[in-house]
C-alpha positions as CSV (number, residue, x, y, z in Angstrom):
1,X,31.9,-70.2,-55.0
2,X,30.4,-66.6,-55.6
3,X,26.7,-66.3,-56.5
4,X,25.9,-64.3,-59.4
5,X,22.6,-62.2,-59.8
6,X,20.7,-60.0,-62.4
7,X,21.0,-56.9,-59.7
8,X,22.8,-56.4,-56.6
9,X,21.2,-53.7,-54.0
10,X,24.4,-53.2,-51.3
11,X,25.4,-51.5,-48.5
12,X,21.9,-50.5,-47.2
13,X,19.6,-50.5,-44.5
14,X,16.7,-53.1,-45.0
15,X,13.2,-53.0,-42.8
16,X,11.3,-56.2,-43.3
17,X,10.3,-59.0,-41.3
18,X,13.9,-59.6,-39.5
19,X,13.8,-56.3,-38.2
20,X,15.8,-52.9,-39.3
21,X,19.9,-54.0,-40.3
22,X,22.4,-53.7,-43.1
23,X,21.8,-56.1,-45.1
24,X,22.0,-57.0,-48.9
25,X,19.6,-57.8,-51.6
26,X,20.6,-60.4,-54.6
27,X,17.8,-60.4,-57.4
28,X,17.4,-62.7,-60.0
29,X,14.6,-63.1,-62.7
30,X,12.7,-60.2,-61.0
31,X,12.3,-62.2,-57.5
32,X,14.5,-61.8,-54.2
33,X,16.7,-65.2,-54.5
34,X,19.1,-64.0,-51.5
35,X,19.2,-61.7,-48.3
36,X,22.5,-61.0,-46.1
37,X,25.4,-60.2,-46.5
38,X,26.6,-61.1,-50.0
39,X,30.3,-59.3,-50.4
40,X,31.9,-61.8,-52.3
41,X,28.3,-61.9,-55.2
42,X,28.6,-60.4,-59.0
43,X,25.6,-59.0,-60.4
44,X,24.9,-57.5,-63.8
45,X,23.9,-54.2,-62.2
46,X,25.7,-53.5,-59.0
47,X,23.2,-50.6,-56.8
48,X,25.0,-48.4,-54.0
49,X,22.5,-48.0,-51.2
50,X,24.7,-47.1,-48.7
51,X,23.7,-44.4,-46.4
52,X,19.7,-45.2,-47.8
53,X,16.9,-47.3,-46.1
54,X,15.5,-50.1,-48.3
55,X,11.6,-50.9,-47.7
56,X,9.4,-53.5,-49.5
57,X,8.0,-51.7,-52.1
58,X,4.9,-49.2,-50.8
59,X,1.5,-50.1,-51.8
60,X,-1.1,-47.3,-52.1
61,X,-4.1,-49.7,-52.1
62,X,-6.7,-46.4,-52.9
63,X,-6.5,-44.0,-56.3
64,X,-8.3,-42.5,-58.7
65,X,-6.6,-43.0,-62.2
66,X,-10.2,-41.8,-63.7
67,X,-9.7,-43.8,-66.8
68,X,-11.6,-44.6,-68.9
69,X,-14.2,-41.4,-68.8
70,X,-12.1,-38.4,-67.1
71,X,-8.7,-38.8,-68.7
72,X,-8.5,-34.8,-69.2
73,X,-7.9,-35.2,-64.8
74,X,-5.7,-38.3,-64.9
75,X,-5.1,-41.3,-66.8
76,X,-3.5,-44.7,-66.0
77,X,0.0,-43.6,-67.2
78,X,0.1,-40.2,-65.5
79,X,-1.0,-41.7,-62.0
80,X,0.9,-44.1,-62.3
81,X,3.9,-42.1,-63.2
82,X,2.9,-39.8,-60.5
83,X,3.2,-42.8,-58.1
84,X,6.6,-44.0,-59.2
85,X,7.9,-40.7,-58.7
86,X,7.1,-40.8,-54.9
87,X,8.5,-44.5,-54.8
88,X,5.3,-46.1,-54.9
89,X,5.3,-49.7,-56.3
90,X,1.9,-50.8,-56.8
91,X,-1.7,-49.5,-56.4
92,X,-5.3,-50.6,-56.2
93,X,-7.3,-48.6,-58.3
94,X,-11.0,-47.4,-57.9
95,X,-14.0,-48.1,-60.3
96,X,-15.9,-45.0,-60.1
97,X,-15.0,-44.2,-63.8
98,X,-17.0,-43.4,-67.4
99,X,-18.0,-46.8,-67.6
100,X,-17.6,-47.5,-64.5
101,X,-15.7,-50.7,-63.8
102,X,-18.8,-52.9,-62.8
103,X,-18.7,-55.6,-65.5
104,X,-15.9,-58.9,-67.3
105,X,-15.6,-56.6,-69.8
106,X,-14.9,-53.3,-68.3
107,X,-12.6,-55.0,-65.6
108,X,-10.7,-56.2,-68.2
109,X,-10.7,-53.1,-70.6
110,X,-8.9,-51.3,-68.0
111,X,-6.4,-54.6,-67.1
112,X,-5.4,-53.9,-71.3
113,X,-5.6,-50.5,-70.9
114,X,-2.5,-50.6,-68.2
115,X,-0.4,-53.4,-68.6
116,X,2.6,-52.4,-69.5
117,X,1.3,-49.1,-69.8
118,X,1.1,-48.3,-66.4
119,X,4.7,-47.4,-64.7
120,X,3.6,-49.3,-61.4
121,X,2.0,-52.9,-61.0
122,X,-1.5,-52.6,-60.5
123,X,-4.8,-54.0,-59.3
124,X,-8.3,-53.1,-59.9
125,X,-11.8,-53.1,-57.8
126,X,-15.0,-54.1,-59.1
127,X,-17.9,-52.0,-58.2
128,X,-20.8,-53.3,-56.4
129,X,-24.3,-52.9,-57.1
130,X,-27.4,-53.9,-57.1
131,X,-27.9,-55.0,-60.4
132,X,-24.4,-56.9,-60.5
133,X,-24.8,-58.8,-57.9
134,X,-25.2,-62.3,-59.1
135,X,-21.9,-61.9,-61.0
136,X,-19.6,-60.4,-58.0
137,X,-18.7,-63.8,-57.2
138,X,-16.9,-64.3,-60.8
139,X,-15.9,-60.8,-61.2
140,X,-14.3,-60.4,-57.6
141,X,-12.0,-64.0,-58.7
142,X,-11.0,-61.8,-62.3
143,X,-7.3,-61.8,-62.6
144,X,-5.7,-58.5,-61.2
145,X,-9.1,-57.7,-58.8
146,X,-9.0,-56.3,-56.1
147,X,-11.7,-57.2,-54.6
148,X,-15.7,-55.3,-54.1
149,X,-15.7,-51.7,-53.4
150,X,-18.9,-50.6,-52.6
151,X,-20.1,-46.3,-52.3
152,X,-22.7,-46.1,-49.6
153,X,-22.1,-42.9,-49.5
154,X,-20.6,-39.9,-51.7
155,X,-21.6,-41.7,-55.0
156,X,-24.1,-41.4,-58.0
157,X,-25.6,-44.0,-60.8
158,X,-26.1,-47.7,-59.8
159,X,-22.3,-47.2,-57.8
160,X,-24.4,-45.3,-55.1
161,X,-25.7,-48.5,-52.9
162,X,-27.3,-46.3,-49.7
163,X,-29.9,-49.1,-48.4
164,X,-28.8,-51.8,-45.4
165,X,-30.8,-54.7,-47.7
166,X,-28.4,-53.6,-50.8
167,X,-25.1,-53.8,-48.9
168,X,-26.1,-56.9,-46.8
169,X,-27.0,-58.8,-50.7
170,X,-23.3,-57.4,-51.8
171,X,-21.6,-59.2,-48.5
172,X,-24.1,-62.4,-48.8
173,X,-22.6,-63.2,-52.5
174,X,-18.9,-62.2,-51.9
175,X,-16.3,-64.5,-50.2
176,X,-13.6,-61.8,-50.5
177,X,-12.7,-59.1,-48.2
178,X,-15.0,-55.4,-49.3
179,X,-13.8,-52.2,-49.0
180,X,-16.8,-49.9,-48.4
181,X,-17.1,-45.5,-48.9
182,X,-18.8,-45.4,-45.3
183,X,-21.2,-42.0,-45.1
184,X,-24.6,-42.3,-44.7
185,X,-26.1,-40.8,-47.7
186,X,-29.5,-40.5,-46.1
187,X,-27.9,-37.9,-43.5
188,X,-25.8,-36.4,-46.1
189,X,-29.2,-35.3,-48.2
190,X,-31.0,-34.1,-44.7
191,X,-28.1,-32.0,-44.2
192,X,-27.6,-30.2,-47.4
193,X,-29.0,-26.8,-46.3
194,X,-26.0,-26.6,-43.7
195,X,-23.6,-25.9,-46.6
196,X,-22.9,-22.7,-46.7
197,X,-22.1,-21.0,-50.5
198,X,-18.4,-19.8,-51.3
199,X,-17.3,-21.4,-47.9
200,X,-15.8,-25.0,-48.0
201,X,-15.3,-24.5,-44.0
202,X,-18.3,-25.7,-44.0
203,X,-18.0,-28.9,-46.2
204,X,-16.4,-30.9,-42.6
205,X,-20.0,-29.9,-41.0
206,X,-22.4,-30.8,-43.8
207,X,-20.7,-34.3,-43.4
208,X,-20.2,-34.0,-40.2
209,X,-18.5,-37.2,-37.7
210,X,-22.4,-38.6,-37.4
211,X,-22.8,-39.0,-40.6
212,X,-19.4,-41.0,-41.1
213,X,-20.4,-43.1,-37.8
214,X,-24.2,-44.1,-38.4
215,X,-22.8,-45.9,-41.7
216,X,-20.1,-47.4,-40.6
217,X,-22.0,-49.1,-37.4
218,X,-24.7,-50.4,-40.3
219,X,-22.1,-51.8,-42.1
220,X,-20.5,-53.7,-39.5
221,X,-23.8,-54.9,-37.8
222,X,-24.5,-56.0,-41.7
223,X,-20.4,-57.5,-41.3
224,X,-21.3,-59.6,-38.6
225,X,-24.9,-60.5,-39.4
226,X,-23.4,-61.9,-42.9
227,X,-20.2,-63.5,-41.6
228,X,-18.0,-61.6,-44.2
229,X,-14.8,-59.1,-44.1
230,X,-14.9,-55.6,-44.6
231,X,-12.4,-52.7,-45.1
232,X,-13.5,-49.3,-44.1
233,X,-11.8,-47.0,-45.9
234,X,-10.3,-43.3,-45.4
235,X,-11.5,-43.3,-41.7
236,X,-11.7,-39.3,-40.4
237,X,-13.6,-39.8,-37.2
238,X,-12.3,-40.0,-33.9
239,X,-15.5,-42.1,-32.7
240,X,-15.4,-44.4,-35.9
241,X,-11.5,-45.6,-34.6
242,X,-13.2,-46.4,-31.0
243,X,-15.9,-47.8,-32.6
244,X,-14.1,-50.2,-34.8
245,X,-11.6,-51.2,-32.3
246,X,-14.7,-53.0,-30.8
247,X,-14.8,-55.2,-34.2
248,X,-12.1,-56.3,-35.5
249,X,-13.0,-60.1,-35.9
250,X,-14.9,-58.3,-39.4
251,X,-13.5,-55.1,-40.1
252,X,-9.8,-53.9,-41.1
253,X,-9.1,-50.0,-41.6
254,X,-7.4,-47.6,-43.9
255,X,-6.6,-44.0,-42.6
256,X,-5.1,-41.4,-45.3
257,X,-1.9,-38.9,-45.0
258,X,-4.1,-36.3,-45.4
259,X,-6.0,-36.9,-42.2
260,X,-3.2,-37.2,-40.3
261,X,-2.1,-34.2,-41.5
262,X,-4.2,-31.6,-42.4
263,X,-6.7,-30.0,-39.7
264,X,-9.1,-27.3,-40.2
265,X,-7.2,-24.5,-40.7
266,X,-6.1,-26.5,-44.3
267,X,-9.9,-24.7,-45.3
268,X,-8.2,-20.8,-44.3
269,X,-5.0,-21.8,-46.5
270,X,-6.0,-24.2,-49.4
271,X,-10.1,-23.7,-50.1
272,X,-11.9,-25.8,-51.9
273,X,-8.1,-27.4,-52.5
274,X,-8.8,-29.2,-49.0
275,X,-11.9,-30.3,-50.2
276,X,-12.0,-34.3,-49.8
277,X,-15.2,-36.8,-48.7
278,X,-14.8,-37.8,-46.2
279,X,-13.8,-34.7,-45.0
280,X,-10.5,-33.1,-43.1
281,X,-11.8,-32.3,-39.8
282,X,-10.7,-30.6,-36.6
283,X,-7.2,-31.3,-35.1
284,X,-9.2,-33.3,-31.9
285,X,-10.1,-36.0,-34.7
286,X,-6.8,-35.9,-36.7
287,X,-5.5,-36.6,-33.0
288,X,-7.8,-39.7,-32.5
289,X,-7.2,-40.8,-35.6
290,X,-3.5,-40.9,-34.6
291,X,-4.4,-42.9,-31.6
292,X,-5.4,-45.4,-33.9
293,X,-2.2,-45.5,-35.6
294,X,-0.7,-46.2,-32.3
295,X,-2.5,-48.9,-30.9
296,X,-3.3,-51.2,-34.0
297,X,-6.6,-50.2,-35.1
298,X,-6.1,-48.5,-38.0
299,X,-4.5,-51.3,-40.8
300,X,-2.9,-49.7,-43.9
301,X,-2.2,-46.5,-45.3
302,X,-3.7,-45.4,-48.7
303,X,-3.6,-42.0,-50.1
304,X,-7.1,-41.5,-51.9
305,X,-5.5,-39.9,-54.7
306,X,-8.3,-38.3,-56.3
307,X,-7.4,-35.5,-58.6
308,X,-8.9,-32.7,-60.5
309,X,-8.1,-29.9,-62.5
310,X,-7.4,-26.3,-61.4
311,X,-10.6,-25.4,-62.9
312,X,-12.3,-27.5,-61.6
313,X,-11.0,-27.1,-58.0
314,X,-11.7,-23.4,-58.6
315,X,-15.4,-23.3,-58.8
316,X,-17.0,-21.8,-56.0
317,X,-17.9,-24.3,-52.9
318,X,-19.9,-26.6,-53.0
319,X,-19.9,-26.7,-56.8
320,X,-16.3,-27.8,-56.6
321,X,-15.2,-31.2,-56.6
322,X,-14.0,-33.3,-53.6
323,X,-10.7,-35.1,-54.0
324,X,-6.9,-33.8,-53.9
325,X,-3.8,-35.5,-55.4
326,X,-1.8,-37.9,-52.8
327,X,-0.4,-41.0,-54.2
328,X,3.1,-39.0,-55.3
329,X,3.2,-37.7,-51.2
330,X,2.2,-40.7,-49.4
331,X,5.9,-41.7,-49.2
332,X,7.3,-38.2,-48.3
333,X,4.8,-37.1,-46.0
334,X,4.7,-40.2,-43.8
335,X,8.5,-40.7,-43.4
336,X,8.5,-36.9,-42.3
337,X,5.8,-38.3,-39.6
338,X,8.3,-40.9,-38.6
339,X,11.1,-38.4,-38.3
340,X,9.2,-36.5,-36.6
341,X,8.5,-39.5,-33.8
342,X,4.5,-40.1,-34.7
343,X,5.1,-43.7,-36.0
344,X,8.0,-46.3,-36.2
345,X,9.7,-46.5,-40.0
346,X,8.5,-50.2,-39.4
347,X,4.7,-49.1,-38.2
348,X,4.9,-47.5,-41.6
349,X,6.3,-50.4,-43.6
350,X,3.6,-52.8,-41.9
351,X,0.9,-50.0,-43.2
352,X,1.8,-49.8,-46.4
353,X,3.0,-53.5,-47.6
354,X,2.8,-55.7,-44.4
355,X,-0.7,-54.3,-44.3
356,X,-1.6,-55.0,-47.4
357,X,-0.1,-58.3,-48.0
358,X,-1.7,-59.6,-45.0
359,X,-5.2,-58.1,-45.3
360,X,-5.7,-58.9,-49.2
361,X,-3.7,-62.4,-50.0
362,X,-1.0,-60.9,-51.9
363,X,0.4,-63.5,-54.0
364,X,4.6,-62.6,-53.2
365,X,4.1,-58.8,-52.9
366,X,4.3,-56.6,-49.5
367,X,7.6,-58.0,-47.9
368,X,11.6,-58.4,-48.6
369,X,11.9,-62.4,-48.7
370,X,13.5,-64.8,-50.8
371,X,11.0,-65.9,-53.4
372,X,9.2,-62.5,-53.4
373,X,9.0,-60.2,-56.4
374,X,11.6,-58.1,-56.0
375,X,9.9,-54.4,-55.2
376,X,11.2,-51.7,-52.9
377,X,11.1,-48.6,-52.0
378,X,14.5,-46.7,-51.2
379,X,14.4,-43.8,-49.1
380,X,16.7,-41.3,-47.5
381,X,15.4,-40.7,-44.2
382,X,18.3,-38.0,-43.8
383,X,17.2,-36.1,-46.8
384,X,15.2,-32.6,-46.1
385,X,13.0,-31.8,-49.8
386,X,10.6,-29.3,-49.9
387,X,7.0,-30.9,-52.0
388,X,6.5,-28.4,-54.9
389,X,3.5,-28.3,-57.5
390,X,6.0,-28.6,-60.1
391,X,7.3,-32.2,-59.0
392,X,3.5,-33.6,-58.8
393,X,3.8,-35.4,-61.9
394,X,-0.2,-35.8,-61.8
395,X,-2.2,-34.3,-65.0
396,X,-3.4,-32.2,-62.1
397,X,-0.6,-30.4,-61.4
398,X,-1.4,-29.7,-58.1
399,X,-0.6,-30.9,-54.2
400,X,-2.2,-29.8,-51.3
401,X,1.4,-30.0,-49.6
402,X,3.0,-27.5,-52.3
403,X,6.0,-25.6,-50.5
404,X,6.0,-28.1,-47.2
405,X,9.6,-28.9,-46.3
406,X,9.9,-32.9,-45.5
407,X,13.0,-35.1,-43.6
408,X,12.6,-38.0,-45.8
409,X,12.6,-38.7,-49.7
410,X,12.0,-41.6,-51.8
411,X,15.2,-41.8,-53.8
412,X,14.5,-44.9,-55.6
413,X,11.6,-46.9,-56.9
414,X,12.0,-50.5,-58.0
415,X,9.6,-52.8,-59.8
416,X,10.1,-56.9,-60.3
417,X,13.8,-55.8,-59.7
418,X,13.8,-52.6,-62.5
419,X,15.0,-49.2,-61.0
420,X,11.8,-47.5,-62.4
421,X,13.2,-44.3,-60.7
422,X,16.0,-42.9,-59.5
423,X,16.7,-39.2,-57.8
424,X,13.6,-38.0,-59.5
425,X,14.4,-39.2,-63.0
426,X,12.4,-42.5,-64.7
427,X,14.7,-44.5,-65.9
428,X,12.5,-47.8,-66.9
429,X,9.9,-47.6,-69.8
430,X,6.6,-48.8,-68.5
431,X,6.6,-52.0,-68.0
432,X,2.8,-52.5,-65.1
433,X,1.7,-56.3,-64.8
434,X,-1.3,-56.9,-62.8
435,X,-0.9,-57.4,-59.2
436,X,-1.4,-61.6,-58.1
437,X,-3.6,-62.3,-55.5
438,X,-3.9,-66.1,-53.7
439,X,-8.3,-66.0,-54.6
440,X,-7.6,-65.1,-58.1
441,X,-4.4,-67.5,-58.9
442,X,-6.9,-69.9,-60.7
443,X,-9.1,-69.2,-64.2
444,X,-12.5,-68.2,-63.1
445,X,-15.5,-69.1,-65.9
């Protein structure tokens, strides 16, 4: 007897934890109930895939949605719009907004704010500081948390947590995995005077590789000395990816398409448009950072999708902000790396959901198996696209990659088993639910 199913995916090429095959997908209430071969199955909604690559849904576990506080540069539905549109499934969102996201009721203002609002599913961090210590371990339990995120660098306010006996009273209350901002802010204000006025070349030596590696070796001395995990993020130093290999008993690692891709030169073409903390560097650390890719050390991908306006991005350096769009490119750019030879399409899936699932307890999120929500990320790894400013669907407008021919497109993003998009239209109203993960499965007080 024939099985039936809510939706039927057919004919394409899966990557998950079996390997890369043809292979079909039967989904039913949103979940995967069946993998294989399934010719003789009815479904509702039949899906052609043939000729496309099916992936478990991408997570980009760093953005910038900057609301509440700086919705004029994004808000919850644009980025998230933005992410669906580069086949993006779900994302961990960052709690340097206006409040920022350090408090029960903050969190959960912005878990209202985006549920089924947001076009993706969606997690949140909770800031760490000093004065909300004694609540981190409630708050990092909340429903749809990511975890801690701590600034020690490259932050203002009570976010900004610069001091060794700060950071090590974060890791001594947490039981969760933190992901840390690692510059040493101490350096950072020593070295102001090498900026150098109208010239953002300068940006990469004002924060230069020491100041990126003096924080990161406090943090994981403070790792070990606490007994706790740690996730460095946006690494953009070759000695910080020789360094860490040394430590991964504590510490897992995020690198960014943007420094894997963009060298110095990006500061001669794009301005203060290259303009990120930590900074794009020379193509001698882009190259090491590369290295980690390649031999394990680096963990996940996530695009620090930070926008800001034109006008904003336009002010002479260094009153000009850091951060560039990225969540809507982290699915285009990296498959063009994998055509290209730099990393395996699975390397990528195991960055970008593997990674993920295994580093932060997602609750059935991160691969293609029965009994998983039913999220993927269908790409044409054939396809050649050229990444314009006017397919950025960010309130920003704006991508660093603007006219950069790619061989590799997402063509579909699903969601819980909803085609959210499909060759560059949304076809799903917004429909976000808060990511699951195993520490927050039970009420917390």
């Amino acid at each position: 007897m024939s099985r039936h199913f809510d939706c039927l995916f057919k004919g394409g090429t899966l990557v998950n934890h079996d390997g890369i095959g043809g292979a079909d997908i039967g989904v039913s209430k949103g979940k995967i109930a069946a993998i294989g071969a399934l010719s003789d199955a009815t479904a509702d909604k039949i899906v052609d895939c043939t000729g496309l690559t099916i992936l478990p849904g991408v997570i980009d576990t760093q953005v910038h949605f900057r609301e509440p506080g700086l919705d004029h540069k994004e808000d919850l539905a644009t980025g998230s719009l933005s992410a669906v549109m580069g086949g993006v499934t779900g994302v961990f969102e960052m709690p340097n907004t206006n409040p920022l996201t350090i408090t029960r009721e903050t969190f959960e203002d912005k878990i209202a704010r985006a549920t089924n609002r947001m076009h993706c599913d969606f997690a949140f961090y909770i800031g760490g500081t000093r004065e909300n210590i004694a609540d981190l371990p409630i708050l990092e339990r909340l429903p749809g948390c990511a975890g801690v995120k701590v600034f020690m660098g490259s932050s203002t306010g009570s976010l900004l947590v610069a001091d060794d006996e700060g950071v090590e009273a974060i890791l001594r209350a947490i039981s969760r995995r933190a992901a840390f901002h690692s510059e040493d802010e101490y350096r950072l204000e020593d070295r102001k005077s090498v900026r150098v006025e109208n010239d953002p070349s300068s940006h990469p030596l004002w924060r230069d590789p020491e100041a990126a590696l003096m924080s990161t070796k406090r943090l994981v001395a403070l790792a070990h000395k606490t007994g706790k995990r740690i996730h460095v993020l946006h690494i953009s130093t070759k000695e910080e990816i020789a360094f860490l290999a040394d430590h991964k008993d504590v510490a897992s690692v995020e690198v960014t398409p943007h420094h894997l891709t963009l060298d110095e030169t990006a500061y001669t073409r794009l301005g203060t448009y290259a303009q990120m903390n930590p900074p794009v560097r020379d193509a001698e650390h882009r190259e090491g950072i590369w290295k980690g890719v390649a031999n394990g050390v680096a963990d996940i991908l996530g695009s620090d999708h930070a926008p800001h306006l034109r006008e904003e991005k336009d002010k002479p350096y260094p009153n000009s902000p850091s951060g560039m769009t990225g969540v809507q490119t982290l699915v285009p750019i990296m498959l063009d790396h994998v055509n290209a030879g730099r990393l395996s399409l699975q390397r990528f899936v195991d960055m970008t959901s593997h990674g993920p699932n295994r580093l932060f307890n997602l609750a059935c999120k991160g691969r293609i198996a029965v009994g998983y929500d039913a999220d993927l990320t269908v790409v044409d790894m054939n396809r050649t696209e050229t990444i314009t400013n006017d397919w950025v669907a960010s309130k920003a407008g704006w991508t660093p990659y603007d006219g950069v021919s790619v061989k590799g497109w997402p063509v579909g993003t699903v969601i819980r088993g909803a085609t959210v998009m499909w060759e560059n239209e949304l076809v799903t109203a917004a429909q976000g639910q808060p990511i699951r993960f195993m520490e927050t499965l039970q009420p917390v007080g």
